[in-house]
BATI-262827 format. One record per residue (C-alpha): x, y, z. Coordinates in steps of 0.001 Angstrom, whole numbers, padded with zeros to 6 digits, always signed. Example, Ala and Ser with C-alpha at 12.3 -4.5 7.8 and 13.67 -1.06 7.14 Angstrom:
<vodrens>
+012300-004500+007800 +013670-001060+007140 
</vodrens>
This chain:
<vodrens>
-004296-024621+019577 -005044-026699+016232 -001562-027420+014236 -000347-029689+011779 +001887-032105+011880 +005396-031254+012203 +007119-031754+008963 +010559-029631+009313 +013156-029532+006774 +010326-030547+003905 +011472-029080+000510 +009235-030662-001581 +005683-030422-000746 +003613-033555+000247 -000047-032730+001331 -000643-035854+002688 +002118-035072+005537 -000391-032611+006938 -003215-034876+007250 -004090-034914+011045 -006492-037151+012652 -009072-034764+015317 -011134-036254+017966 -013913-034377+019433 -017442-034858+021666 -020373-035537+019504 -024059-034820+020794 -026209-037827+019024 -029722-036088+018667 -033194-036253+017215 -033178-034347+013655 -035922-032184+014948 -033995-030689+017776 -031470-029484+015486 -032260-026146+015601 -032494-025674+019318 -029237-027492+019476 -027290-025604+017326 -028327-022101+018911 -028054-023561+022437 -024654-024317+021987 -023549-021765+019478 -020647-020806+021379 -019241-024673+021843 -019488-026134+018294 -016942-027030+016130 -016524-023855+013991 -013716-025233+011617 -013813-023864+008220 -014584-026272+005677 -015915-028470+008566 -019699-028960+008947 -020358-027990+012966 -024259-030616+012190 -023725-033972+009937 -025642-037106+009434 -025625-039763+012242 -022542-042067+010555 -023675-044976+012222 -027318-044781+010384 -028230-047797+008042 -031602-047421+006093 -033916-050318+006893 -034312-050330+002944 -031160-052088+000918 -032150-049951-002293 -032432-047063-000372 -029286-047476+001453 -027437-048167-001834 -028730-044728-003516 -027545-042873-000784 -024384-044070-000907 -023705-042839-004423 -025203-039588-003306 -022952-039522-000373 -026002-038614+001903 -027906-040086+004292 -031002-038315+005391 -030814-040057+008518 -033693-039165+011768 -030526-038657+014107 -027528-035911+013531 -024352-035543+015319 -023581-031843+016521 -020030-031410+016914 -018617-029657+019592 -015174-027467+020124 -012144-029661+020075 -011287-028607+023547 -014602-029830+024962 -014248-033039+026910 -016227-035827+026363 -017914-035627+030062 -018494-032271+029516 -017109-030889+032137 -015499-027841+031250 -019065-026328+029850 -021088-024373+031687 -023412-026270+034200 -026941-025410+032215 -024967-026713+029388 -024331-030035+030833 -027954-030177+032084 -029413-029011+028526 -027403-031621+026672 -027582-034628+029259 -031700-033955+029389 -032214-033269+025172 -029237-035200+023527 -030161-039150+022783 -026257-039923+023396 -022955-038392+023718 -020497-040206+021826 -016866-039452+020124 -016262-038607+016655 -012834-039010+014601 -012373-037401+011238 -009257-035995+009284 -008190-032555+008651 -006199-032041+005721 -003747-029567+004262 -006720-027660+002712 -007485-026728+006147 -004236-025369+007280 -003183-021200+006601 -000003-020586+004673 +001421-019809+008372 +000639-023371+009356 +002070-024971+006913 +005484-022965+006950 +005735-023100+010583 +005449-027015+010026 +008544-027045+007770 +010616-024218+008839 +013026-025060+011492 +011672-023972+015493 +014652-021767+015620 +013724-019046+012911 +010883-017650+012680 +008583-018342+009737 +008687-015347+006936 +006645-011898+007372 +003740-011589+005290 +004297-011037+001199 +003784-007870-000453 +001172-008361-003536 +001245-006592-006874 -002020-007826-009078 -001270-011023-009354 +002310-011116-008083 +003401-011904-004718 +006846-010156-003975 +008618-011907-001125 +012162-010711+000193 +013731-013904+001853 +016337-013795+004337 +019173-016099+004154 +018016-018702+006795 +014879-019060+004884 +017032-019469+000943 +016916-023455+001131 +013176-023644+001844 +012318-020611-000875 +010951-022666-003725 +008555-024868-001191 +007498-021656+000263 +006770-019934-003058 +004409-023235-003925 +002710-023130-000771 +001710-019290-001511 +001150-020103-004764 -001378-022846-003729 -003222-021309-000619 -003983-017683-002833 -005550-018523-005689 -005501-015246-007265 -001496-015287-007190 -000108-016683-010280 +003642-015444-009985 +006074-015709-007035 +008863-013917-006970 +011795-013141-004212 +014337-010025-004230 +017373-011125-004763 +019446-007587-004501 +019154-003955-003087 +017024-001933-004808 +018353+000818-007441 +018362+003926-006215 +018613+005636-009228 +015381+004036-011623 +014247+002451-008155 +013492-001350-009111 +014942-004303-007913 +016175-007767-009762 +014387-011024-008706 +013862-014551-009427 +010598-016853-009633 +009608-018998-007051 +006698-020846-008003 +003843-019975-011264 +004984-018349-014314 +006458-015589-015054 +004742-013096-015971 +005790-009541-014558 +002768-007373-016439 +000646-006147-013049 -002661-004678-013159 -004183-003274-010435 -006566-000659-008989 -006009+001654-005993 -007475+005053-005128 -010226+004356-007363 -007359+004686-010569 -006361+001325-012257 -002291+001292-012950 -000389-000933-015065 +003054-001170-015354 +006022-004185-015481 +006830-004997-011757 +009976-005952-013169 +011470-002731-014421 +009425-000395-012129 +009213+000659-007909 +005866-000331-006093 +004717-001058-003037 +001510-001650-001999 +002132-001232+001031 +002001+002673+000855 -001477+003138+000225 -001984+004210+003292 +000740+006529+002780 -000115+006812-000918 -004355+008219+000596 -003183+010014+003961 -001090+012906+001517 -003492+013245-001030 -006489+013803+001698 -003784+016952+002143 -004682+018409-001239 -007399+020756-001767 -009192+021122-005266 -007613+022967-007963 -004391+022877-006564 -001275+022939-008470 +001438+019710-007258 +004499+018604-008350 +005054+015062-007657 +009595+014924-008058 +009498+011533-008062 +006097+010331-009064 +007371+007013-010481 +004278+005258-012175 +001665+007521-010747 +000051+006637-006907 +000254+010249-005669 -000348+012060-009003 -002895+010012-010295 -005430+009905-007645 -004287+013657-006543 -005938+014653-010361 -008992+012323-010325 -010050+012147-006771 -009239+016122-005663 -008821+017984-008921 -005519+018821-008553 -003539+019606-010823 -000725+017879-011298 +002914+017904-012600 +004677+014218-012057 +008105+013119-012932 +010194+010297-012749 +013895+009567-013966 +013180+006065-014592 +012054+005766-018398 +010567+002916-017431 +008050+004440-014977 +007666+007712-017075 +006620+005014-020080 +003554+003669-017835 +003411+007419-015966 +001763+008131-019714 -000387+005424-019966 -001783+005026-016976 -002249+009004-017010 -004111+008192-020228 -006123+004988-018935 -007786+007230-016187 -008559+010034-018595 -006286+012529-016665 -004536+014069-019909 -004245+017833-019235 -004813+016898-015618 -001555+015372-014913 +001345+016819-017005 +004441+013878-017014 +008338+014421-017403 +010888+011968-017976 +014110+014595-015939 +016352+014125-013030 +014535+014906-010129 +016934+018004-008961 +016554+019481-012235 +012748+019543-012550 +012692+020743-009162 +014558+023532-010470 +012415+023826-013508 +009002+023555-012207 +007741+026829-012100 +008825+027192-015760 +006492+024189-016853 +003754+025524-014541 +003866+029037-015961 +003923+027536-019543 +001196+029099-021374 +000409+026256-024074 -000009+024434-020619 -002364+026870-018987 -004577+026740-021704 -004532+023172-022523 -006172+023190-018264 -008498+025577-019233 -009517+024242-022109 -009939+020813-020373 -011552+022102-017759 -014354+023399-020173 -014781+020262-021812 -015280+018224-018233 -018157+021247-017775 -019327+020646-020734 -019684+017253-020479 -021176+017016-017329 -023941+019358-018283 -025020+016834-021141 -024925+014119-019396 -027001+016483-016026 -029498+017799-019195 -029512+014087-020536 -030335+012398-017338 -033352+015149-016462 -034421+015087-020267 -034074+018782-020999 -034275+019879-024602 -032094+022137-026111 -029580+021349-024289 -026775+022765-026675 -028058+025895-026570 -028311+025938-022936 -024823+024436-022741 -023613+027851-025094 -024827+030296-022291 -023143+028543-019499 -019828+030266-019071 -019135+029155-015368 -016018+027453-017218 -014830+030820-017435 -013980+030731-013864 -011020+028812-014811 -008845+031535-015924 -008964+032975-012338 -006664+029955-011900 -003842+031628-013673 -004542+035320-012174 -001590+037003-009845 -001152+039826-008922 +002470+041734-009658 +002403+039534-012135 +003919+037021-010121 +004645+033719-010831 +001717+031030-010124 +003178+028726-007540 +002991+024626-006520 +000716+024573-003274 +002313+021114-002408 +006013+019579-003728 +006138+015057-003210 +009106+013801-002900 +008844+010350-002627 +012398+008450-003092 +012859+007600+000766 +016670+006736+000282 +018083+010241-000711 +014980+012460-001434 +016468+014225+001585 +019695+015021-000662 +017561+017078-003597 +016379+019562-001316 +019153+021621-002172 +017328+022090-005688 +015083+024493-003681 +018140+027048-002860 +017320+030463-004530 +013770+028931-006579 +012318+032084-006101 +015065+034437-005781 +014124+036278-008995 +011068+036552-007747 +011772+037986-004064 +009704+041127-004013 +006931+039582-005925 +006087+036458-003857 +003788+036606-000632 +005579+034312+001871 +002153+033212+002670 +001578+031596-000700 +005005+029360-000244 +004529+025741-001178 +004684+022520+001369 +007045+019670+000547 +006450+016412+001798 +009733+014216+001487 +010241+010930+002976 +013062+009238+004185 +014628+006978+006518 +015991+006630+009529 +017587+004592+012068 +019162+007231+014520 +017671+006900+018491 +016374+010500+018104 +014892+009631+014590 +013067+013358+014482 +016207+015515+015491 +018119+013572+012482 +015787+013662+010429 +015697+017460+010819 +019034+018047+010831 +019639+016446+007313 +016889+018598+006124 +018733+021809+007178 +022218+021032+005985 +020680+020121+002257 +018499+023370+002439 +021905+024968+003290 +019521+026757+006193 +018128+025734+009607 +014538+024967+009545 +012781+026545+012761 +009742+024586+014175 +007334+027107+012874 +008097+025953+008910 +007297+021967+010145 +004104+020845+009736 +004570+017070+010870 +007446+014590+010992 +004802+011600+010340 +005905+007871+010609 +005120+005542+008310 +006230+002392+008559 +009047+000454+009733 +011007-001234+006703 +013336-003210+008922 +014798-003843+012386 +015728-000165+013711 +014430+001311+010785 +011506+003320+010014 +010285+005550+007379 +009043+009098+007858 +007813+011760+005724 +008848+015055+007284 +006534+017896+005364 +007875+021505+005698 +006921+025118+004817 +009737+025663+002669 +011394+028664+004657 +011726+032286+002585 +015581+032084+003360 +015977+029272+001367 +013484+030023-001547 +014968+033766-002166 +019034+032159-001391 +020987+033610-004043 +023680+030536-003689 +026932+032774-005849 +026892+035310-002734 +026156+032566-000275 +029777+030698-001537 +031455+033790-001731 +030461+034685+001806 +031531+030750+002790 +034520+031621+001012 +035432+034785+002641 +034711+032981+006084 +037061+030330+005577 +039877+032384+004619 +039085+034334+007619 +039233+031483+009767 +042144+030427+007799 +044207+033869+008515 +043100+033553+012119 +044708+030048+012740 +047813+031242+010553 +048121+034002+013675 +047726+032326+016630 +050621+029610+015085 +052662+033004+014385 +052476+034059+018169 +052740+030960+019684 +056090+030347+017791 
</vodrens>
């Protein structure tokens, strides 16, 4: 295998360290077998990026002085004979090719000679070079986490004295990365965003990017996001259907809500506690031209739980969707009419009502309350904890309610436990206040592993009727009255046994 030099312990970068002098077999050939030479022996050249696998015969001298002397300052040669260079693990005798190989080159080639030349830190990956300067007995760091044009690296403590070398190497070899930055503490649970310090660049903390076919701005600095959730980010919205109403907890700057609204149709109500996030929640809602598409609070993420079907069954809301919903009709029969170059088109557009279809959105029956088909709850650390939020949601609603039309929630979490499923679900249950029997579960889906012995999940759940009609007063009093019980019980068997 190909390496650089070893340079360990190198804190300040020196690109000439890596130079590294290569040897390999050279087939000296007439220029007009080229061609045949190069497919022949496809397999067995060079291949080195940035390295030519055909180049002039070096050892070529015009018979003209003049001529010679132009093609020097034109650093070409233009000579009859090339050099094909083979794979550096071909010997020079050939004899580790393949026997029709050896014949084809011995009876074509005019000489088989050696050919030095240097390759240089260019060459090298970002892995090469760091596994040149880190010491043998760590390993070098994982891949970095990019944001626009920020690359987010989370150094452990072995790799602390080498962190500004490393953030100029990364800084060097990706040339669309102009900031490099490192954690340097947990993250906050509460607005979800981490400090950190610059490596290498400048710093400048304003990302731009686009995912899910939505663009989304926002200061890495004082916001959460990881791009490494896209996955995660695509495989729940694929979930939603069109026209469906979700409630994104804790939607931070918008990854689920945003391409939920554009790329399905949901509709969407996000929130975030950071004011931070809920700031660029607005603007990046605004950016994709998703107002009235995706409604955005700024609450605690229990208490908009708690308050969702209030905002949903808002009627200034409901009629801002409708009413947006007619102009997106609208507008794409203009631009349908405009494209086909139908006249009239206004008063074609008047006697299309199909936007009328809309209202049926809003239609129950028992004039019951218009539900969330899906809940996100995307704060992996203690989403698990808010689940309580959903004790008794519907309880003034019990005989109204089809059990049918009960919403999923998808919340994700962590865990480390050997039986990650079985503790998973059993935090679930004892914040529902309720077990939660396997016909509720839809999928306890992994998806990703953050650290050693620790993986993330997102466990999505029917939410059960027990919990949704709960009235929690007579629940406590009931606990209450069952302690005391067990209370009196204990007091008597102490009574008899003295």
């Amino acid at each position: 295998m190909l390496i650089p030099p070893k340079n360990e312990g190198m804190l300040v970068l020196d690109k000439k360290a890596f130079d590294k002098e290569l040897t390999v077999t050279a087939i000296k050939i007439d220029v007009k077998k080229s061609s045949l030479f190069m497919k022949t022996l496809a397999d067995y050249l060079l291949n080195m990026k940035r390295y030519q696998n055909i180049i002039e015969d070096p050892e070529y001298i015009p018979l003209n002085i003049e001529q010679n002397t132009e093609n020097k300052k034109r650093k070409k040669n233009n000579s009859p004979t090339k050099y094909i260079l083979l794979s550096p693990n071909i010997k020079q005798d050939l004899s580790n090719l393949p026997e029709n190989k050896q014949k084809f080159i011995k009876d074509e080639c005019i000489e088989i000679k050696t050919y030095s030349f240097i390759v240089d830190y260019e060459y090298w990956s970002t892995d090469d070079i760091l596994r040149s300067i880190i010491p043998e007995k760590y390993q070098i760091p994982g891949s970095f986490e990019t944001v626009g044009h920020i690359a987010h690296l989370n150094l452990r403590d072995e790799y602390l004295p080498y962190k500004k070398i490393i953030g100029e190497i990364i800084l060097d070899k990706n040339k669309h990365i102009k900031t490099v930055v490192n954690k340097t503490g947990k993250i906050d649970n509460t607005f979800r965003f981490f400090e950190m310090e610059l490596l290498a660049g400048v710093w400048d903390m304003n990302a731009e990017l686009k995912e899910s076919n939505c663009t989304f701005k926002f200061d890495f600095s004082k916001v959460y996001w990881n791009s490494r959730l896209q996955g995660e980010h695509e495989r729940l919205v694929k979930k939603f259907k069109k026209n469906e109403f979700i409630c994104d907890v804790m939607a931070g700057v918008g990854p689920f809500a945003l391409p939920a609204a554009k790329n399905k149709g949901s509709i969407v109500f996000a929130n975030d506690l950071n004011p931070k996030s809920y700031e660029y929640l607005l603007k990046n809602v605004e950016n994709n031209k998703l107002v009235n598409k995706v409604f955005s609070y700024n609450l605690d993420g229990r208490e908009f739980i708690k308050s969702s079907l209030s905002y949903l069954n808002d009627k200034t809301i409901q009629k801002q969707i409708i009413e947006q919903r007619k102009k997106d009709k609208i507008e794409a029969i203009r631009k349908k009419f405009k494209k086909h170059n139908i006249k009239n088109s206004n008063e074609k557009i008047d006697k299309d009502n199909s936007y009328e279809d809309d209202v049926d959105l809003f239609k129950t029956e028992n004039d019951s309350p218009i539900l969330f088909q899906h809940y996100v709850m995307n704060l992996p650390a203690i989403a698990i904890e808010f689940l309580d939020a959903f004790r008794g949601i519907f309880k003034d609603y019990k005989d109204k309610i089809k059990i049918d039309k009960f919403p999923i929630i998808h919340c994700h979490c962590f865990s480390a436990a050997e039986d990650r499923h079985a503790e998973i679900k059993n935090r679930v249950e004892n914040a529902l206040g309720h077990s939660l029997d396997e016909k509720y579960i839809k999928e306890i889906y992994f998806v990703r592993s953050v650290a050693p012995n620790k993986d993330m999940y997102c466990i999505s759940f029917t939410l059960p009727p027990e919990v949704a009609f709960m009235d929690e007063n007579e629940s406590e009093s009931k606990k209450r009255k069952s302690d005391l019980s067990e209370l009196n019980n204990k007091q008597v068997k102490i009574s008899k046994i003295n």
